[in-house]
Phi, psi and omega in degrees: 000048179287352145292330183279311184308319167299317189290024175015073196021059139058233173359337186226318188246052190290019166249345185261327164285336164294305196280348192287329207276337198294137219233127180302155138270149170266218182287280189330331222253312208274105187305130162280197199302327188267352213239149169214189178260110175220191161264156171308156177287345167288314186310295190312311173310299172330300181297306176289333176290321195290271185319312206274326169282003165262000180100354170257094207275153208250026197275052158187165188255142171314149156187183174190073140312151160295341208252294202286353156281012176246310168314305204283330169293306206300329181277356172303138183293062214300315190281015194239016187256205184229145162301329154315279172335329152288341180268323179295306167298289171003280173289011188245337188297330201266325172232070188267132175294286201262109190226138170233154142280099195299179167275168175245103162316120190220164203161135169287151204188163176271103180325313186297317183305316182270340189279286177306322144336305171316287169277007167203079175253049174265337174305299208285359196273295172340324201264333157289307181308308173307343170272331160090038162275313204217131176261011173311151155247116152221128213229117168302103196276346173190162181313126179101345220233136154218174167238124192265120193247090197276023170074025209206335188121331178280113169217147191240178166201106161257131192273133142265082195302330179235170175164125168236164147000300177261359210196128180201146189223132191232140162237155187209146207223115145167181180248162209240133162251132177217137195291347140333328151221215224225309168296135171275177182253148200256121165202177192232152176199157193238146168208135179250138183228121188263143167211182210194104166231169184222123169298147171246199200262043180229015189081353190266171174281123158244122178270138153230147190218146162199181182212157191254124188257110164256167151217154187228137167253161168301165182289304181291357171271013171286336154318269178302331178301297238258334219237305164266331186250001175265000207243327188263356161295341170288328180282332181257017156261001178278320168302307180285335163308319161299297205287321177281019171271305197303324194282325174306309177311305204283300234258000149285307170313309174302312218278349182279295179305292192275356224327322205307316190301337213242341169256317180310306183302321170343284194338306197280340209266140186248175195075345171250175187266155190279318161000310157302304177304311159290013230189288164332308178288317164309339151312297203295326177300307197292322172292321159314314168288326210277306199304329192279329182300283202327298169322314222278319181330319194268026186049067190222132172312153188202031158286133193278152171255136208321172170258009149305332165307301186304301198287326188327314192302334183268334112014253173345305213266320183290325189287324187055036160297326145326080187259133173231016203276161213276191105240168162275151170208152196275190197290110180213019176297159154251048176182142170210202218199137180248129177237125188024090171065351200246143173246146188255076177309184153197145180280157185256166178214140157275150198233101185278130200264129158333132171264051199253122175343086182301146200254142194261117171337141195272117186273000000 
């Protein structure tokens, strides 16, 4: 799961989930001024078809339209920072390279479940090592503040300027190493993640979410940002945004399904406080009690299922069974993106959406 482990929940390193997976080109490979990277339309179909039989449905496709980048600045919660804080976005809003909008996702989950991810996702990073997904660190330095390490040379500092129940806004700092170019790179980025939820009537949660991505490079890496890492970043933060949608699914499956496996993994996980580490296991009973009252109400079997089952997918994902690697392709989109003066296509794709009762995003 080497996309996932990097992309460091989502919620927290979004320059590093644009940038850690991106694959040099070669001479032939490097999209001109007209050109951009995206995937085939079978990958793409696979892959989504692939998530919607595990439950995770798809209902809207990534994009970085100009219009929806003007929306997603003009809608930031300006008013809900400190005057440091409005200053600090400020300035990072004003020379932004890169911006994407993920797709927006939906899937059952433990509400309770997900919020703590949310709010401690050095927990939910901790919970890759001990699965041997992943060797990121991310270690809180003070409230709100964390530091981040993929072990590679890649390192961050993330602020959490905001946070609700639904809406949580971040900004991150640091330099980056990517086989994409030869130096590594210093760059800031802002991210915002929404979420939703809705009871249907049989008692389960459905969340849905997406998140809006900024970045900012230095002026001279604008050039290589507009000619190699914008054209393969969209795909593969739409890619990681699944996958770490999947891992939020499976570790809600476990903890309803499996808890004993799921306190056992407690045991192995480094880096958290033990406090937490109890505050995690006590998670995990109350999402286990809530599923079996549920089940039982609805006359639903409430024998747990294995845990090789719950985990193939991330198995199935670590394997790159999947294909998703990216390619040129020449330009036929109906959207594109401005990177310093320069457009950046992307091809549009349909998308089929689920008839599970939609949770209307939180403004």
């Amino acid at each position: 799961m080497r996309d996932l482990g990097v992309g460091c929940c989502l919620a927290m390193l979004s320059t590093m989930l644009l940038l850690h997976d991106a694959k040099p080109l070669t001479a032939d490979e490097i999209p001109a001024d007209d050109a951009g990277v995206v995937q085939t339309q079978f990958q793409k179909n696979s892959e989504l078809e692939y998530f919607e039989e595990i439950g995770i449905h798809q209902l809207k496709p990534g994009s970085s339209t100009s219009q929806l980048r003007k929306e997603a600045m003009a809608d930031l919660p300006m008013h809900r920072l400190t005057a440091e804080q409005q200053k600090k976005l400020n300035s990072l809003m004003q020379s932004v390279t890169l911006y994407r909008r993920l797709p927006t996702l939906q899937f059952e989950v433990d509400a309770d479940a997900y919020r703590f991810f949310m709010q401690h996702p050095d927990i939910a990073v901790s919970t890759w090592r001990a699965m041997d997904i992943s060797k990121f660190q991310l270690k809180e330095t003070s409230t709100g503040i964390y530091h981040a390490d993929a072990g590679d040379g890649s390192i961050g500092n993330v602020e959490v300027l905001y946070r609700d129940p639904e809406d949580t806004l971040i900004i991150c700092d640091g330099q980056f190493k990517s086989p994409a170019v030869v130096r590594p790179i210093t760059a800031r980025s802002v991210m915002r993640f929404q979420a939703s939820f809705a009871t249907q009537p049989d008692g389960r949660v459905i969340c849905t979410h997406r998140g809006d991505v900024f970045v900012e490079f230095p002026q001279h890496m604008v050039d290589a940002v507009a000619r190699v890492i914008s054209p393969v970043s969209h795909s593969i933060a739409d890619r990681n945004f699944r996958q770490i949608t999947l891992f939020v699914h499976m570790m809600s499956q476990m903890m309803e399904r499996q808890p004993s496996w799921v306190e056992s993994l407690s045991k192995k996980m480094d880096g958290i406080s033990e406090g937490h580490r109890q505050e995690f296991v006590r998670l995990t009973k109350t999402a286990y009690q809530n599923a079996q009252a549920r089940w039982r109400i609805a006359n639903l079997p409430t024998s747990p299922i294995s845990i090789d089952k719950i985990i193939e997918p991330l198995k199935i994902q670590d394997s790159n069974s999947i294909p998703a690697q990216p390619r040129v392709l020449p330009v036929d989109g109906n959207s594109s993106t401005t990177v310093s003066g320069r457009m950046v296509s992307e091809s549009s794709s349909s998308i089929r959406t689920t008839q599970i009762t939609p949770a209307p995003l939180h403004k």
